[in-house]
N, C-alpha and C positions, 0 to 999 in steps of 0.2 A: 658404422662403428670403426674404430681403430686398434691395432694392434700393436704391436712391438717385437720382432724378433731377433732372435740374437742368429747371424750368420753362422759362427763359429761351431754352434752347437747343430744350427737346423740344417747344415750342409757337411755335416762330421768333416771340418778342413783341419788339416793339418798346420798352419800357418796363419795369419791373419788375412782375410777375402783382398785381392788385388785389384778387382774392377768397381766391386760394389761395398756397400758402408757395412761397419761392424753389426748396428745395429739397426734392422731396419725398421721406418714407422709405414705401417700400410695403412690404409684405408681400403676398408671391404663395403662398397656399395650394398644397397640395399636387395639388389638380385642379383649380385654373385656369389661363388660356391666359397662358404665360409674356411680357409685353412685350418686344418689341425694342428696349428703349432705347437698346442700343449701336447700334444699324443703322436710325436711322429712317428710311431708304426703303423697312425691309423692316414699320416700325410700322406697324399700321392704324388708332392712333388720333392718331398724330403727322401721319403722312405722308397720312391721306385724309378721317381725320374732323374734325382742327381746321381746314386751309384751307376745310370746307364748313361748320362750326360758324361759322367768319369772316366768311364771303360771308352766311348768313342773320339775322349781326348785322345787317350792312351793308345789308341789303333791306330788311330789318324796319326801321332805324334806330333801335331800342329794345330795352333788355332783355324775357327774356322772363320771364313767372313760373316758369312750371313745365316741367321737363324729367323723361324719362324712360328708363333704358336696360334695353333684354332682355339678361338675358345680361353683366352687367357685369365680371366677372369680379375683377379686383383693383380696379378702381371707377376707373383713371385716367380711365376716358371720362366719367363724373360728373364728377371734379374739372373736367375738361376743358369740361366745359357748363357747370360753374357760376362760372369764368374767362371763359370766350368769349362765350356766351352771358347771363351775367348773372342764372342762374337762381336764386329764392330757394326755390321747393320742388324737392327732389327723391326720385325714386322709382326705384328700382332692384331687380332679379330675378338668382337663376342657378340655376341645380339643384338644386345642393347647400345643405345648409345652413350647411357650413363655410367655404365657397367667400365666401356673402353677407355672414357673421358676420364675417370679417375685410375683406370690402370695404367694409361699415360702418366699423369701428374705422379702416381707410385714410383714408376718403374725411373723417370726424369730426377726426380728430388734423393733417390738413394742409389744415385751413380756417383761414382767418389768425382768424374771427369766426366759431367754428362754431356763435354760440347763432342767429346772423343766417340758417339755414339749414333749413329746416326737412324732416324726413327721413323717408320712407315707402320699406321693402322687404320683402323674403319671399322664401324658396324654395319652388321650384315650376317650374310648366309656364309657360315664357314670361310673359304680365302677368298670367297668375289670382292670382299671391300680393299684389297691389294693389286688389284687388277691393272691401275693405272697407274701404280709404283714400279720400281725397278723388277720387283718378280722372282728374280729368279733366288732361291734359297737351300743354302749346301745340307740345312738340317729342318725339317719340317716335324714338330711336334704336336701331337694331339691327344688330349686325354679327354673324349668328347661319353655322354650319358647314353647309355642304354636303354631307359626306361622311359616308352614313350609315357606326355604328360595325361593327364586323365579327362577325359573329352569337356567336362563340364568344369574346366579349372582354364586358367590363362597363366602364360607364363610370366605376366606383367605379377600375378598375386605371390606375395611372399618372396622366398627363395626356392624358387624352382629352378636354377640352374642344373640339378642332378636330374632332370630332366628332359624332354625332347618334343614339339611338335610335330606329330605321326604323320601328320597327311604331307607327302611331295608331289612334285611335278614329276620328278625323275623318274625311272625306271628301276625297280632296285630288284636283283634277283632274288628270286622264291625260296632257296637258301641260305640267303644273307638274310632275309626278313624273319624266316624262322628259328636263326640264331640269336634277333635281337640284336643285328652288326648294322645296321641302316647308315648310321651317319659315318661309322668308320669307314664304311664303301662308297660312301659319296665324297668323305674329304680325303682318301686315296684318288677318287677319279677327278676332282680338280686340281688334288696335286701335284700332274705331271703334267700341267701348265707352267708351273710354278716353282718346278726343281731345278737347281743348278745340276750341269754334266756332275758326276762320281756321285750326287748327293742321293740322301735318303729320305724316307718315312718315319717317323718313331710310331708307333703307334701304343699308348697305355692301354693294353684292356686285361679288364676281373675275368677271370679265367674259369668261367660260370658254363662254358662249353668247351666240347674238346678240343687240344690244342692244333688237330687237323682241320678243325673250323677255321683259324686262323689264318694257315698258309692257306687255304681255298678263299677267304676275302682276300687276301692279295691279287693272287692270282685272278681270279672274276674281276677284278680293279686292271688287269692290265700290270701286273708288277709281280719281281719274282720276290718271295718273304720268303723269311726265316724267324725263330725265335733266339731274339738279341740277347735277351736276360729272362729269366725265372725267376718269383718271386712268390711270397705271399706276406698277406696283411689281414688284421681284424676287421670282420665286417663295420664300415663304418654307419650312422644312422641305419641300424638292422632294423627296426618296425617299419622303416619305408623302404626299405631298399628289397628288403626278402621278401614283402607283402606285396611289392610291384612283382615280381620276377613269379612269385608262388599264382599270382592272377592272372599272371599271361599265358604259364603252364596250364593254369584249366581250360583256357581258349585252345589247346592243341600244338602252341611254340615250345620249344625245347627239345628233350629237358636241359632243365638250368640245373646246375652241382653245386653247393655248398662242401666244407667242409667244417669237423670242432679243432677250433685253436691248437689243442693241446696233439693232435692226430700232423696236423700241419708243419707244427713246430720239428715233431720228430722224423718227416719227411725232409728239410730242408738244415737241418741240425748242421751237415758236414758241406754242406753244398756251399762255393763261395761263389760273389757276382762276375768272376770271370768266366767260370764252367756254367756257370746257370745253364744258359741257353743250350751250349751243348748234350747235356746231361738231362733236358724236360720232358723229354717222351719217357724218360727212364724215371721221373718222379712220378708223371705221373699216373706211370703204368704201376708201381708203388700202391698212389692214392686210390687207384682204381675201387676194391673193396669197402673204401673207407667214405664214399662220396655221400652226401645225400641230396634228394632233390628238392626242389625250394619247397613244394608244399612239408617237406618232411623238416626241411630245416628251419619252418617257419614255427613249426610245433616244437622244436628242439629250443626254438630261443625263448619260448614263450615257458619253457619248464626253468630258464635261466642259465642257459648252455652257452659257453663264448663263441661264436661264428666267427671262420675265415674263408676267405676264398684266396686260389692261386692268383696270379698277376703274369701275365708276360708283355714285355716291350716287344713289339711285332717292327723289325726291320724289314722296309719293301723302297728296293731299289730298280732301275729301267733294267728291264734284260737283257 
């Protein structure tokens, strides 16, 4: 299917977009993660990763050369770095290979100056399909699923991009497996093959465990984190997403925390995206009282309750 976005609105720019087109036409393959662009609270690349792609212009105060995303899916989040952040190489990854082949063809056709852009991708396992490109990347982006897929499903069927094939080769700590951080730990541990000197991690995750889980998957990764930004958004696809999280709680993982919308909203009311990060133990020692666990929030949606969860961008840089 194809889309149409309008930049202006889906990236809150103050000006008209300098690198990429006003209006962009995407194409969403048949197994990638379909964008929310009618409902950017509910987008993850609208609503969590441009205000944090913004704030690390504004630190840095310079463009950057090279960006990189796992998992790109239709490629907005590329366009979205090479607008915000000013990136002239980019490199990008996702499974499949039909998934990459038309995030390519997206990300090339709605660059106002695509020859100014220079493009390294592949399918495959998180960064390995970059391996033989230049590598190194001052910004590495990932907004990878948590929910492994269900043992008698393939991830060829439908759109299971929000999804994850459970079984590795790797080794993945007993704490990161009971957080449901699997791949975020595994695409921290190849990406510091793959980071340029000063550069960082972004890492999006729904903020479904405590934010001390967090810096503990860096750290176990070999990286020192912190939380970049704080956020929160409405549970998006809530009958799959809470009923996966609510099933793996009965197995013994977690617990996983929901929160209601309207409980979230007034947590986050005064809070802007500069202090976020600052300020996130302090919210969420707040929401503390207010959480509920998946099996509980799964009952809460089913009475017709709005669901949200927190959001933090996990920055993990070499020590």
């Amino acid at each position: 299917m194809s889309i149409i976005v309008d930049v202006h609105k889906y990236l809150a720019l103050e000006g008209v977009p300098k690198h990429i087109k006003d209006y962009l036409s995407i194409e969403v393959a048949d197994h990638a993660y379909l964008p929310k662009t009618e409902d950017i609270k509910s987008d993850w690349v609208a609503y969590i990763a441009a205000p944090a792609f913004k704030l690390i212009r504004e630190k840095l105060g310079k463009d950057i050369e090279a960006f990189a995303s796992i998992g790109t899916g239709s490629g907005i989040d590329v366009l979205t770095g090479i607008e915000l952040l000013g990136a002239k190489r980019v490199g990008f990854t996702d499974l499949q290979k039909s998934v990459v082949t038309t995030a390519a063809r997206n990300i090339r056709d709605n660059i106002k100056e695509s020859n100014s852009i220079e493009f390294e991708f592949g399918d495959g396992d998180l960064l390995q399909p970059l391996q033989n490109g230049k590598r190194k990347f001052d910004v590495i982006y990932e907004n990878l699923p948590n929910v492994p897929l269900a043992s008698n499903t393939k991830i060829e069927d439908k759109r299971n991009s929000g999804h994850y094939l459970e079984k590795r080769a790797e080794a993945i700590p007993e704490f990161v497996h009971e957080q449901m951080l699997d791949l975020h730990y595994l695409a921290l541990k190849q990406a510091r093959d793959y980071l340029a000197k000063g550069g960082a991690v972004y890492s999006t995750l729904g903020g479904r465990v405590p934010l001390s889980a967090f810096i503990k998957l860096g750290e176990l990764a070999g990286f020192k984190s912190e939380i970049f930004t704080y956020s929160w958004k409405v549970q998006a696809e809530p009958e799959d997403v809470i009923s996966g999280y609510a099933a793996q709680e009965k197995t013994g993982l977690g617990p996983f925390h929901f929160y209601r919308a309207n409980d979230l909203q007034k947590a986050f009311a005064s809070v802007t995206i500069q202090e976020s990060g600052s300020r996130a133990f302090e919210i969420e020692n707040f929401l503390e009282p207010l959480k509920l666990s998946a099996t509980e929030t799964y009952k809460a949606f089913k009475k017709g309750e709005i669901i949200g969860h927190t959001v933090a961008v996990l920055k993990s840089s070499e020590k």
